[in-house]
Structure formats: structure tokens, C-alpha cells
N, C-alpha and C positions, 0 to 999 in steps of 0.2 A: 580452621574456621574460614569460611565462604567471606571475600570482601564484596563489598556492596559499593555499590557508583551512583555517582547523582544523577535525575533523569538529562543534565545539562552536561555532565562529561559524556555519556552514550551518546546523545545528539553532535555532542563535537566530535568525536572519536568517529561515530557513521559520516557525517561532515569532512574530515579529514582522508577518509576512504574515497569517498566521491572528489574530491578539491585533486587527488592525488590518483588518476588510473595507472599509472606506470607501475606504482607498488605492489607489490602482493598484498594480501592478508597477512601474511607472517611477517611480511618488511614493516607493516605498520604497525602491528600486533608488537615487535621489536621497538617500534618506536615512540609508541604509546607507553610501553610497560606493563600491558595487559595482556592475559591468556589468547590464543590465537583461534579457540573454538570461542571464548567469549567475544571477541570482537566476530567472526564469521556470523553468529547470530544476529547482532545487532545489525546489522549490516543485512543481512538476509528480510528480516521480520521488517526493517525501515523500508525494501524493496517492496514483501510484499503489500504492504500501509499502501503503499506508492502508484502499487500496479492496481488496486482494488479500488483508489479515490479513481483512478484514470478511466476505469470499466474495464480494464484490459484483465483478458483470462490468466487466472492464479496457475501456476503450474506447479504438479507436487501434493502432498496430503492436507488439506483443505482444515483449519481449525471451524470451530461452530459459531462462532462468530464472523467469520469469512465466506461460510455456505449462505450464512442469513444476510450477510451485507449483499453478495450475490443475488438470491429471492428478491429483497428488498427494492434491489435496481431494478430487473426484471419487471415486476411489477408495475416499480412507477413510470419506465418506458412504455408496460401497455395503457396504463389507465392516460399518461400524456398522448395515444396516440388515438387512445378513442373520443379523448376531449379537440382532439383536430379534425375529427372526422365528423363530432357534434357540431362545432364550430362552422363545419363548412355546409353540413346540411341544413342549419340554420340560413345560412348565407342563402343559399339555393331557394330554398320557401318562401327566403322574405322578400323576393322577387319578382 
């Protein structure tokens, strides 16, 4: 039977990964007392959380939640940068 974790041990476990870079995955994996592909994941999926708030490009096979957060940016960087370019020719008119 699959054990199940609280969303507050994964967070501390992904936490203790990052707190600790000398370790491996396996040394932590070991020291946790959990699977060493289970913690690789968590730790992976919290990076990519991480790199996706930052805008910074996902690397790897993309989930559909992660292509649409991507669009989504995209978007509101162009619509922010057509409201500066409104902005300014407003400026320029009222002149």
C-alpha cells in the first residue's frame, strides 16, 4: 500500500533539500526515511513551481498547466506593454 504525506512534510522534506546542497538526494532520501524517486519529485515539481512564478523558461516536458501559466504571462506582458505605449501617446497628445 502507497503511504501518503502531508502537504507540510513534502514542504519540509523539499525545505530540507534546499537548507542542505552538500547532500544528495539519496543522503536525504536516507535521512528523511522516504523513497529517494519520492523525494526526487518533490523536489523537482517545487523547482519547477519556482522557475514558472520567476518567468524563467521550464526545461523538460512541459505539464498543461505549465504551457497555460506560460501563454498566460506572455499575454499579460504584451497587453502591459501596449498599455505603456497607450500611456505615452496619451502623454504626447496632451501636449
Amino acid at each position: 500500500m502507497a503511504r501518503t504525506y502531508t502537504p507540510d512534510f513534502v514542504e519540509d522534506a523539499v525545505k530540507y533539500v534546499e537548507a542542505h546542497p552538500d547532500l544528495t538526494i539519496v543522503d536525504a532520501a536516507k535521512n528523511l526515511g522516504i523513497p529517494t524517486g519520492t523525494l526526487y519529485g518533490w523536489v523537482r515539481g517545487s523547482r519547477r513551481k519556482n522557475m514558472a512564478k520567476d518567468g524563467e523558461p521550464i526545461r523538460g516536458n512541459l505539464t498543461d498547466e505549465e504551457k497555460e501559466i506560460i501563454r498566460l504571462k506572455k499575454e499579460l506582458q504584451d497587453t502591459k506593454d501596449a498599455l505603456d505605449i497607450l500611456k505615452k501617446a496619451i502623454s504626447i497628445l496632451g501636449e
